[in-house]
C-alpha positions as a Markdown table, in Angstrom:
| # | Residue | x | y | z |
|---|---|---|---|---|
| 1 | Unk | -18.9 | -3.2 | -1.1 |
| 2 | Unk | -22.3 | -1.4 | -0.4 |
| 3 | Unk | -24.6 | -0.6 | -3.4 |
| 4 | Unk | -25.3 | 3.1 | -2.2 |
| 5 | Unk | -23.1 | 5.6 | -4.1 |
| 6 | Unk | -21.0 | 8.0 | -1.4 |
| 7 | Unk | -20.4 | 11.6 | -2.2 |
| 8 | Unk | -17.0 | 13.1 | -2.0 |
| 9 | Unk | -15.4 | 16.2 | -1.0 |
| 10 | Unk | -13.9 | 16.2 | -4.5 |
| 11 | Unk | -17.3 | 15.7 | -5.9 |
| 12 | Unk | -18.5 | 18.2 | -4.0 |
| 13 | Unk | -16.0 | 20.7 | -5.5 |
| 14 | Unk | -16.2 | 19.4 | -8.7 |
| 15 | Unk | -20.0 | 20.1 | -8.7 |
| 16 | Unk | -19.5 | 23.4 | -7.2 |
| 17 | Unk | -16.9 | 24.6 | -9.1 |
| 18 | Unk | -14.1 | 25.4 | -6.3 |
| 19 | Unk | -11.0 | 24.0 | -4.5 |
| 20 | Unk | -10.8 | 21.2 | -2.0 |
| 21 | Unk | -9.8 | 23.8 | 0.6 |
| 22 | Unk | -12.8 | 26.0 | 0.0 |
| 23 | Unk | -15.1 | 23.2 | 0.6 |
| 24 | Unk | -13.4 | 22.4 | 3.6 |
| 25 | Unk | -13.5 | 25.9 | 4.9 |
| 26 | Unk | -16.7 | 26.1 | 4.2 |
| 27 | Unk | -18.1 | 22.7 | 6.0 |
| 28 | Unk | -15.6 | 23.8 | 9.3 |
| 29 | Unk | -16.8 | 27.7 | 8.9 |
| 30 | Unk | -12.7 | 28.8 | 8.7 |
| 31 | Unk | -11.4 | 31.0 | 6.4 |
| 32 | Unk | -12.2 | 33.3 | 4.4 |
| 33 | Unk | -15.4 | 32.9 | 1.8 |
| 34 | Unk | -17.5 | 34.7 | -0.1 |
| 35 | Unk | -21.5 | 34.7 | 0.8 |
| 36 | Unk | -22.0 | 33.6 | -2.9 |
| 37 | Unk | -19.5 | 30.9 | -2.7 |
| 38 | Unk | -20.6 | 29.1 | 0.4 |
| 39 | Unk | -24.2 | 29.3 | -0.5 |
| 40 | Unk | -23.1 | 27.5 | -3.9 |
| 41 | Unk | -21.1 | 24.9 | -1.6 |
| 42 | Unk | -24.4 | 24.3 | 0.5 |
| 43 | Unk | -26.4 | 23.5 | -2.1 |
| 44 | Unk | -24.0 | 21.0 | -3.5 |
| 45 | Unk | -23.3 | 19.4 | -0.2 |
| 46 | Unk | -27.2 | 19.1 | -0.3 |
| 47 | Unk | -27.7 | 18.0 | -3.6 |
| 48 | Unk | -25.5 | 15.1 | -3.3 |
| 49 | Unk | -26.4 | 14.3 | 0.4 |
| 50 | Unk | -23.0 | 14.8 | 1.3 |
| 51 | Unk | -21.6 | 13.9 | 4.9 |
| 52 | Unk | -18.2 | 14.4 | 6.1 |
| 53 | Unk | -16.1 | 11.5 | 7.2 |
| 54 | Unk | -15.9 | 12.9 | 10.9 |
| 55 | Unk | -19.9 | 13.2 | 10.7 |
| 56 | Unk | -20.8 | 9.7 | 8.3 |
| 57 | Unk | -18.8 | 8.1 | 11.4 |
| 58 | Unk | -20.8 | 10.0 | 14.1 |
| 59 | Unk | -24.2 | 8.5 | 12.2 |
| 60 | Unk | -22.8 | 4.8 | 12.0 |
| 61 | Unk | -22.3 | 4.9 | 15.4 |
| 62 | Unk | -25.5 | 6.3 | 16.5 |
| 63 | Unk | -27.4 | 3.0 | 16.5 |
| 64 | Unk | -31.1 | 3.4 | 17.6 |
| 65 | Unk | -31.2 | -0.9 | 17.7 |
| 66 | Unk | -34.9 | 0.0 | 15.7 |
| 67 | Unk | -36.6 | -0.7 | 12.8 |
| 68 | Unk | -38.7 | 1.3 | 10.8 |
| 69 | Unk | -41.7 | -0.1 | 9.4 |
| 70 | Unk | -44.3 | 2.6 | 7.0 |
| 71 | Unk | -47.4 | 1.5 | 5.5 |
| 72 | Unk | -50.1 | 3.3 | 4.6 |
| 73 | Unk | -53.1 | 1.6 | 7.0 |
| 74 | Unk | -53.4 | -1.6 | 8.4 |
| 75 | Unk | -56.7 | -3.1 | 7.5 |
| 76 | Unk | -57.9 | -6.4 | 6.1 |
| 77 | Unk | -57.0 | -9.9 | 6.5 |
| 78 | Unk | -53.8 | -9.1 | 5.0 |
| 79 | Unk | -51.7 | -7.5 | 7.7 |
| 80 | Unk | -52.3 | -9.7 | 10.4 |
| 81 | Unk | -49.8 | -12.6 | 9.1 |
| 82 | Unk | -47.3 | -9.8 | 8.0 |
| 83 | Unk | -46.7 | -7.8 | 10.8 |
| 84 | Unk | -46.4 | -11.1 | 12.4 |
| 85 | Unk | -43.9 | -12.4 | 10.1 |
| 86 | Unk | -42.2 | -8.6 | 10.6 |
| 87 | Unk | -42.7 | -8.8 | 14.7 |
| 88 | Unk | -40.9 | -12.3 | 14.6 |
| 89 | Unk | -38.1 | -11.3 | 12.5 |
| 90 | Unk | -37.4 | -8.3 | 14.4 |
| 91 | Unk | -37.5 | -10.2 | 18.0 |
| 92 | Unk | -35.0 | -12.8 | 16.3 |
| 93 | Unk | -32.7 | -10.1 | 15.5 |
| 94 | Unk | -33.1 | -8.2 | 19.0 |
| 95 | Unk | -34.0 | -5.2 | 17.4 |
| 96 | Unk | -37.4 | -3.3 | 18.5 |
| 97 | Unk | -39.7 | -2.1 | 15.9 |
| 98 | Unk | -41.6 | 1.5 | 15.5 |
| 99 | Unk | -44.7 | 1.4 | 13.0 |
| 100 | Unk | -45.8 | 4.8 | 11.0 |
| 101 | Unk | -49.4 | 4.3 | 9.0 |
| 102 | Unk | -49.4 | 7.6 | 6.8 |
| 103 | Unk | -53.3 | 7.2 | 6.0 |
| 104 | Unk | -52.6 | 8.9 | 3.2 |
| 105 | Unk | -51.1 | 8.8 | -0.8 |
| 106 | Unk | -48.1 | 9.4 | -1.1 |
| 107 | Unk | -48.4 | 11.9 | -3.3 |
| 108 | Unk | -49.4 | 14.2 | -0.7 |
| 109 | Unk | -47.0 | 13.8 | 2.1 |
| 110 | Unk | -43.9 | 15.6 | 2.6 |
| 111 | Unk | -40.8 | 14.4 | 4.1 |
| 112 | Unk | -42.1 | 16.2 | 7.8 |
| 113 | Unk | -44.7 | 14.0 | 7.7 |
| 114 | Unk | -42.4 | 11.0 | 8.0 |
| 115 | Unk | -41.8 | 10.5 | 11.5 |
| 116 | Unk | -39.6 | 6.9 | 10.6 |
| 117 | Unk | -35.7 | 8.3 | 8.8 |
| 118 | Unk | -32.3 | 8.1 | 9.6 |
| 119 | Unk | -32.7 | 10.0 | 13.1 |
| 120 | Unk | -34.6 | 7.1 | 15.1 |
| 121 | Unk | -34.2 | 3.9 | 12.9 |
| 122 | Unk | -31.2 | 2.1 | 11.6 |
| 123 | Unk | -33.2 | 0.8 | 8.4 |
| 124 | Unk | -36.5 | 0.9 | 7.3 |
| 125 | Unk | -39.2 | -1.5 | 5.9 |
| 126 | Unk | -41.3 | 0.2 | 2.9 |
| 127 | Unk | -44.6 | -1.7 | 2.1 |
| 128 | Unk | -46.1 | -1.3 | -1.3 |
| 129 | Unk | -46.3 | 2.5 | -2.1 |
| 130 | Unk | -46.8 | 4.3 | 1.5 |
| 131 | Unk | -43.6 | 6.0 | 0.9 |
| 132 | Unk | -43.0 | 8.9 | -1.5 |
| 133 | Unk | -40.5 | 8.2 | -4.7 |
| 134 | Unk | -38.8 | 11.4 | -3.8 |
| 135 | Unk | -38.3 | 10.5 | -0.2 |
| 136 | Unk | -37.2 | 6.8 | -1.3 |
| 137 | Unk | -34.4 | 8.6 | -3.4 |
| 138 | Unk | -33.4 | 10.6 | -0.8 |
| 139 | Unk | -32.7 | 8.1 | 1.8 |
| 140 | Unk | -30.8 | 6.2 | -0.9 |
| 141 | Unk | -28.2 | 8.2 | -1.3 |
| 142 | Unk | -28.4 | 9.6 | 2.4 |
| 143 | Unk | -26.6 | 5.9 | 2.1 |
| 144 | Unk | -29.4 | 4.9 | 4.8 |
| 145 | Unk | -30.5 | 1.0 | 4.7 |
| 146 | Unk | -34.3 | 0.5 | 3.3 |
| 147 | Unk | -35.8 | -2.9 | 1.8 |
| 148 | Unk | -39.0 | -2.8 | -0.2 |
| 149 | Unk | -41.5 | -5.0 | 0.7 |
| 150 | Unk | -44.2 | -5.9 | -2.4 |
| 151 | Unk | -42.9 | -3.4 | -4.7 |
| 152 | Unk | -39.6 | -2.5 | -6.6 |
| 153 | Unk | -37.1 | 0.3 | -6.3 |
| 154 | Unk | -37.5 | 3.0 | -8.4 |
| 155 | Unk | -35.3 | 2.8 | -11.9 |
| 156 | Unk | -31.3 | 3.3 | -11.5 |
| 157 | Unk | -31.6 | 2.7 | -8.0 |
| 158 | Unk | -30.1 | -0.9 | -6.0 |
| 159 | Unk | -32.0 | -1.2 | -3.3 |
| 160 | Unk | -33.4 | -4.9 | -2.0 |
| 161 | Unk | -36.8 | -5.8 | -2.8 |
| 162 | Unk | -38.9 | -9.2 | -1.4 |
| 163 | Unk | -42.0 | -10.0 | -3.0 |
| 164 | Unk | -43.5 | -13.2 | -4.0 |
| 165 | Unk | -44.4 | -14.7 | -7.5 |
| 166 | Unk | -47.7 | -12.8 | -8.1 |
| 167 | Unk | -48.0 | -13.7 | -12.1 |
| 168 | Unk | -46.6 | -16.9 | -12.2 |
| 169 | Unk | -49.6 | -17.5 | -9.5 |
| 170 | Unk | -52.3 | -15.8 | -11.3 |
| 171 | Unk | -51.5 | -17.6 | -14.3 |
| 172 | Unk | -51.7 | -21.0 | -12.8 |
| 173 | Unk | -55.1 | -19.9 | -10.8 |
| 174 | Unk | -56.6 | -18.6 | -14.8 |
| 175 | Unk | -55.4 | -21.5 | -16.5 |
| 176 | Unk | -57.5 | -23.9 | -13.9 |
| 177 | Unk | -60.2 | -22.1 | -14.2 |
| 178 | Unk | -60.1 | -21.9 | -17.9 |
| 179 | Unk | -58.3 | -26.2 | -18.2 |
| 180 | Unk | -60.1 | -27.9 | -15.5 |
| 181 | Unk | -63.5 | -26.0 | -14.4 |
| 182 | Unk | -64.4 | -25.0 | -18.1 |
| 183 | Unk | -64.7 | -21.0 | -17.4 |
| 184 | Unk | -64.1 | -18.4 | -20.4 |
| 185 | Unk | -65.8 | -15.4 | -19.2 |
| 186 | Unk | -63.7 | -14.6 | -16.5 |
| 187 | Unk | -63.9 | -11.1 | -14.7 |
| 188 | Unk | -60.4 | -9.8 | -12.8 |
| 189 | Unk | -61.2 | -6.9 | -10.2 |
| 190 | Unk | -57.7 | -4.9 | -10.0 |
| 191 | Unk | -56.0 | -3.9 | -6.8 |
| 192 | Unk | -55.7 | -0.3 | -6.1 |
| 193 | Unk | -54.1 | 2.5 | -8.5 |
| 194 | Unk | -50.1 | 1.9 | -8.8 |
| 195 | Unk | -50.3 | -1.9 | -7.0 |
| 196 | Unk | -47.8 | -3.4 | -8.5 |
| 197 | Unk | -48.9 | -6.6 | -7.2 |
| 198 | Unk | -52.3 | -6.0 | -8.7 |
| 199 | Unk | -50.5 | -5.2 | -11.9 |
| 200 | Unk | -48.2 | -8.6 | -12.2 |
| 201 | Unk | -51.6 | -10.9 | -11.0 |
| 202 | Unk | -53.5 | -9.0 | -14.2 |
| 203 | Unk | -50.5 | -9.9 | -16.5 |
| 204 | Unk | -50.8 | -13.4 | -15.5 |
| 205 | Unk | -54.7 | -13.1 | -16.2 |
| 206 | Unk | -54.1 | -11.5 | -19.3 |
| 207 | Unk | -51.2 | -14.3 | -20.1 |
| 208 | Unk | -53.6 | -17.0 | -19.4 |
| 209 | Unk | -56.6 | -15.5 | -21.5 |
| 210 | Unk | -53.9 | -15.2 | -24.3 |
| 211 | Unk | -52.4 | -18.9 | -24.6 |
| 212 | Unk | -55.6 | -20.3 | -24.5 |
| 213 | Unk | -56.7 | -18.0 | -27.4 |
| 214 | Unk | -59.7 | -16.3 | -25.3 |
| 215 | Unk | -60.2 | -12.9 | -26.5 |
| 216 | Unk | -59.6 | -10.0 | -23.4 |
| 217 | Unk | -62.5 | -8.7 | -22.8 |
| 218 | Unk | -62.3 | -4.8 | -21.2 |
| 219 | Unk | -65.6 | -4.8 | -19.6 |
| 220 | Unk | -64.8 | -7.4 | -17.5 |
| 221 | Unk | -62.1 | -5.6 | -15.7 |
| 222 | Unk | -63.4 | -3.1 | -13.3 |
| 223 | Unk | -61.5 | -2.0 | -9.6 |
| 224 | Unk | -61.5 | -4.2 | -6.6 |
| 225 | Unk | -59.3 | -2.2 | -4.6 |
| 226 | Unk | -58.0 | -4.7 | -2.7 |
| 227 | Unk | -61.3 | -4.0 | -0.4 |
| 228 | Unk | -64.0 | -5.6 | 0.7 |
| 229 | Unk | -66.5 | -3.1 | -0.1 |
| 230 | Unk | -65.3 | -2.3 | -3.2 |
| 231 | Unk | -65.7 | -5.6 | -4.1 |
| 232 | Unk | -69.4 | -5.8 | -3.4 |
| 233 | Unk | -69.5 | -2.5 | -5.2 |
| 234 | Unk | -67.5 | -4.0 | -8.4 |
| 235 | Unk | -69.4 | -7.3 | -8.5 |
| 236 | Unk | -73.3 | -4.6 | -8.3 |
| 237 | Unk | -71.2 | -2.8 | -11.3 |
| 238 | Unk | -70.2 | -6.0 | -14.1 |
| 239 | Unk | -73.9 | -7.5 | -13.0 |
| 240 | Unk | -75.3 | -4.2 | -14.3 |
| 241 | Unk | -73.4 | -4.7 | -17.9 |
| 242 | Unk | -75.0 | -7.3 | -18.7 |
| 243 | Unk | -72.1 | -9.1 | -19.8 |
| 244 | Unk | -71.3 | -13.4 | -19.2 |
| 245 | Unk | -69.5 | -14.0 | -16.7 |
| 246 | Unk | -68.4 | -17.4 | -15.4 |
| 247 | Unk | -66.0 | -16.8 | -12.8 |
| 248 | Unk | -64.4 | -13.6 | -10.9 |
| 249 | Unk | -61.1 | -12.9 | -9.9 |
| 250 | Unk | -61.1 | -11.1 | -7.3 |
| 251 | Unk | -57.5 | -10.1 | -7.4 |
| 252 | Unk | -56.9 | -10.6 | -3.3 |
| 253 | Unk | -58.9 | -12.6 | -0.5 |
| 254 | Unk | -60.1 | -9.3 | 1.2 |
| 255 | Unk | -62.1 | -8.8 | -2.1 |
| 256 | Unk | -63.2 | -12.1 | -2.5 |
| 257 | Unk | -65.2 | -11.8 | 0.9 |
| 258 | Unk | -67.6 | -8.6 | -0.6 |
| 259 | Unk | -67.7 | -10.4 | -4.0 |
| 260 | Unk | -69.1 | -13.6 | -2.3 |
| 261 | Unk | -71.7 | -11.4 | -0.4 |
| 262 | Unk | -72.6 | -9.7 | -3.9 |
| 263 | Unk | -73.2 | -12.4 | -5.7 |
| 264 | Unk | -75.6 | -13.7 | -3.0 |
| 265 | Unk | -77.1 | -10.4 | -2.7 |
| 266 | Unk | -77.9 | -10.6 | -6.4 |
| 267 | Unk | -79.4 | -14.3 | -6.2 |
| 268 | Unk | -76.7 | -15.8 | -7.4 |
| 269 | Unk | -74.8 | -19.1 | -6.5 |
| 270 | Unk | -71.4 | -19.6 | -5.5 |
| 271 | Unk | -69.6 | -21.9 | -7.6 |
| 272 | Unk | -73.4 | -22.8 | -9.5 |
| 273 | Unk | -73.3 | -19.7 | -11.0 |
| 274 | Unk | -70.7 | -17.9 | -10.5 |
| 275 | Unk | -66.9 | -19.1 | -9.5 |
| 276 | Unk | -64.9 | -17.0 | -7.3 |
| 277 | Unk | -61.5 | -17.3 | -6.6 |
| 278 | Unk | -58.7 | -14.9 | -4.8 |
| 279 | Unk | -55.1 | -14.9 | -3.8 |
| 280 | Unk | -52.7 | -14.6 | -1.0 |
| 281 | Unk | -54.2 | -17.6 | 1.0 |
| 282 | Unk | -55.7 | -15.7 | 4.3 |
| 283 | Unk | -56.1 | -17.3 | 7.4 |
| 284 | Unk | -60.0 | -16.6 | 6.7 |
| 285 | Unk | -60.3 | -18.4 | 3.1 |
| 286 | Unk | -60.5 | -21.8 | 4.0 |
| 287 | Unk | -63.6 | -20.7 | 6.1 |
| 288 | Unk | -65.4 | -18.6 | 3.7 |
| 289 | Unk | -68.9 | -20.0 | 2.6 |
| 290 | Unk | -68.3 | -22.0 | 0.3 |
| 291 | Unk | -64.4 | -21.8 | 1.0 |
| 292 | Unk | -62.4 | -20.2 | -1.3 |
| 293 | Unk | -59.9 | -21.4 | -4.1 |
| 294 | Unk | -57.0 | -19.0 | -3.9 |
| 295 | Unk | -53.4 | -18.7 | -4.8 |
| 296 | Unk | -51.2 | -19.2 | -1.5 |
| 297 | Unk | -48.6 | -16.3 | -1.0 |
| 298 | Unk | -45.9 | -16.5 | 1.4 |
| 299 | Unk | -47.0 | -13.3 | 3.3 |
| 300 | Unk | -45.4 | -14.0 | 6.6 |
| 301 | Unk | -42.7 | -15.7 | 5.5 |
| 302 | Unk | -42.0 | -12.8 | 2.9 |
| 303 | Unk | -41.8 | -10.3 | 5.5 |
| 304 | Unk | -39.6 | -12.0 | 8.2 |
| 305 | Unk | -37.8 | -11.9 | 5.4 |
| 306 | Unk | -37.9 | -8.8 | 4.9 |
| 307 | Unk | -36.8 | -7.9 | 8.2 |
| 308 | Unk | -33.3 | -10.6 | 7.9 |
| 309 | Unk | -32.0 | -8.7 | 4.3 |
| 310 | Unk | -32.9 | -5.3 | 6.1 |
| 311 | Unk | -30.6 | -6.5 | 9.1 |
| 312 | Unk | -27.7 | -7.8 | 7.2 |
| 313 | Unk | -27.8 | -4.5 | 4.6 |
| 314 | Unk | -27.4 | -2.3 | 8.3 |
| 315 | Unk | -24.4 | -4.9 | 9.4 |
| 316 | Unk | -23.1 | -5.6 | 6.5 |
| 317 | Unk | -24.3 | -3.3 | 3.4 |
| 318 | Unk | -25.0 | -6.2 | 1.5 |
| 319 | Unk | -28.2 | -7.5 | 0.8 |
| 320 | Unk | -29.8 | -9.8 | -2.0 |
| 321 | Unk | -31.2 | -7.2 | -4.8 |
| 322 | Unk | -34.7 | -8.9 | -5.0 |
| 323 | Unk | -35.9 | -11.9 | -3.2 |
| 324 | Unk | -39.1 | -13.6 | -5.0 |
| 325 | Unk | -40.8 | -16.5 | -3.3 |
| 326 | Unk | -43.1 | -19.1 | -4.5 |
| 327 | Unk | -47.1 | -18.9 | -4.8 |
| 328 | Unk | -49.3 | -21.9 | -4.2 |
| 329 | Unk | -52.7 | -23.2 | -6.3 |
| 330 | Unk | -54.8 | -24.0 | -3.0 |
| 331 | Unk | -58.3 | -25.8 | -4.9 |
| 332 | Unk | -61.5 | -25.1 | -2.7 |
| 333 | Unk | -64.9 | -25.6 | -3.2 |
| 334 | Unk | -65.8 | -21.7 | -4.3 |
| 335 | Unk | -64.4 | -22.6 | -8.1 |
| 336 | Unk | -66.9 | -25.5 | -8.4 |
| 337 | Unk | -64.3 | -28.3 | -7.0 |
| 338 | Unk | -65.9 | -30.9 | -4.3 |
């Protein structure tokens, strides 16, 4: 039995306040009933996203054979394994795959400026937060299949989630720093506003500061942003507090290449001076000057999985509630290892 909740007629006349029949009438346009009435139906049958049997069976057979995949850019290091792993999934699965980038927060779209629903997908892939709470909720219980990749559904509401072990990771990357490399003043550069990535790696910073009775230390959080330039900007920004700082960080590997060219900028030698360390594991780490000590994150694995609950929720409308794969400490010369 499928997770999504499914709207009745007798809900629908429950909510509204009138007969069965006068529903009906209203959704087949027979009969006789007042203006007031079937406005009050309406907004019912819109409230709870209710389709008629005749129509809910039109829609399931309406199969586009597409996924939907929305993100909000494609830039970094990042992307490249993951659309891979989301390209291979899809091609294993003969379905095709149609890509929206909304280049914007969510905060400001508006379901018309979703071109990827229910009328040209069967299901659809939702990275991070490039899709609108309010539009996530409404394709819920419009009973149309979604997975989340990298973040979780909103509260109350089952839908599948795949994202890998981002505090466990942190924590094992802080407490090597702190165990085997001798570091205490060490400086975490956040992800963007609302990760939630960037949220678990800073509780497993904050976890590993904690058990090994180190003190947090507020100025030596500042934004990263997931960016390379805003990690040259963030490194330009703790070096200006004067503060002690043994090793950064850098909350992803995209970061990790600006902070690296910061430190340099400043005179400053990687590990000598200054460790620096990242996660997720790029293709690009292992080449970095010096190369970089990182946390290894399943990314393309992670999304082609993605793609196989997203599949198996449209055939089946079962899918595994959340799927969370294992990180991997990858030791490299950048944290002062030879």
């Amino acid at each position: 039995m499928s997770d999504y909740a499914r709207a009745t007629i007798a809900d629908v006349a429950e909510r509204a306040g009138v007969s069965i029949a006068t529903v009906s009438r209203v959704i087949n346009k027979t009969g006789q009933v007042s203006a007031a009435t079937a406005a009050r139906v309406e907004s019912v049958i819109s409230e709870l996203n209710y389709a008629p049997q005749a129509a809910a069976r039109g829609l399931a057979s309406r199969r586009t054979n597409t996924i939907g995949l929305i993100l909000r850019e494609i830039t970094g290091e990042f992307f490249q394994p993951m659309l891979r792993g989301i390209e291979a999934g899809t091609r294993e699965l003969g379905y095709d795959l149609l890509i929206h980038c909304t280049h914007r927060s969510p905060e400001v779209q508006s379901p018309a400026n979703y071109p990827l629903s229910e009328h040209n997908s069967d299901g659809l892939l939702v990275f991070t937060d490039s899709l609108d709470e309010a539009e996530i909720i409404r394709l819920y219980y419009a009973q149309f299949p979604l997975v989340l990749l990298h973040r979780s559904a909103p509260p109350g509401l089952h839908i599948p989630c795949v994202t890998c072990e981002n505090k466990s990771g942190a924590r094992r990357l802080i407490d090597y720093l702190i165990e085997q490399r001798g570091c205490r003043r060490i400086a975490f550069l956040s992800g963007p506003d609302g990760a939630e990535d960037s949220y678990w790696r800073e509780m497993g910073y904050r976890e590993s500061l904690a058990a090994h009775g180190i003190p947090f230390d507020p100025r030596l959080v500042t934004l990263g942003g997931f960016d390379q330039h805003q990690g040259r900007i963030a490194v330009h920004q703790l070096l200006s507090r004067s503060v002690q700082i043994d090793a950064i960080f850098a909350g992803d590997d995209d970061t990790s290449i600006g902070v690296i060219d910061a430190l340099k900028e400043e005179g400053l030698r990687v590990p000598e001076d200054i460790a620096v360390v990242g996660f997720d594991d790029i293709p690009l780490a292992r080449y970095l000057t010096p190369p970089l000590t990182t946390v290894r994150a399943p990314i393309e694995t992670a999304a082609r999985e993605a793609v196989h609950q997203l599949v198996r929720l449209i055939r089946t409308g079962e899918a595994d509630r959340l799927t969370l794969l294992p990180t991997e400490l990858i030791i490299r010369r950048s944290c002062g290892a030879t």
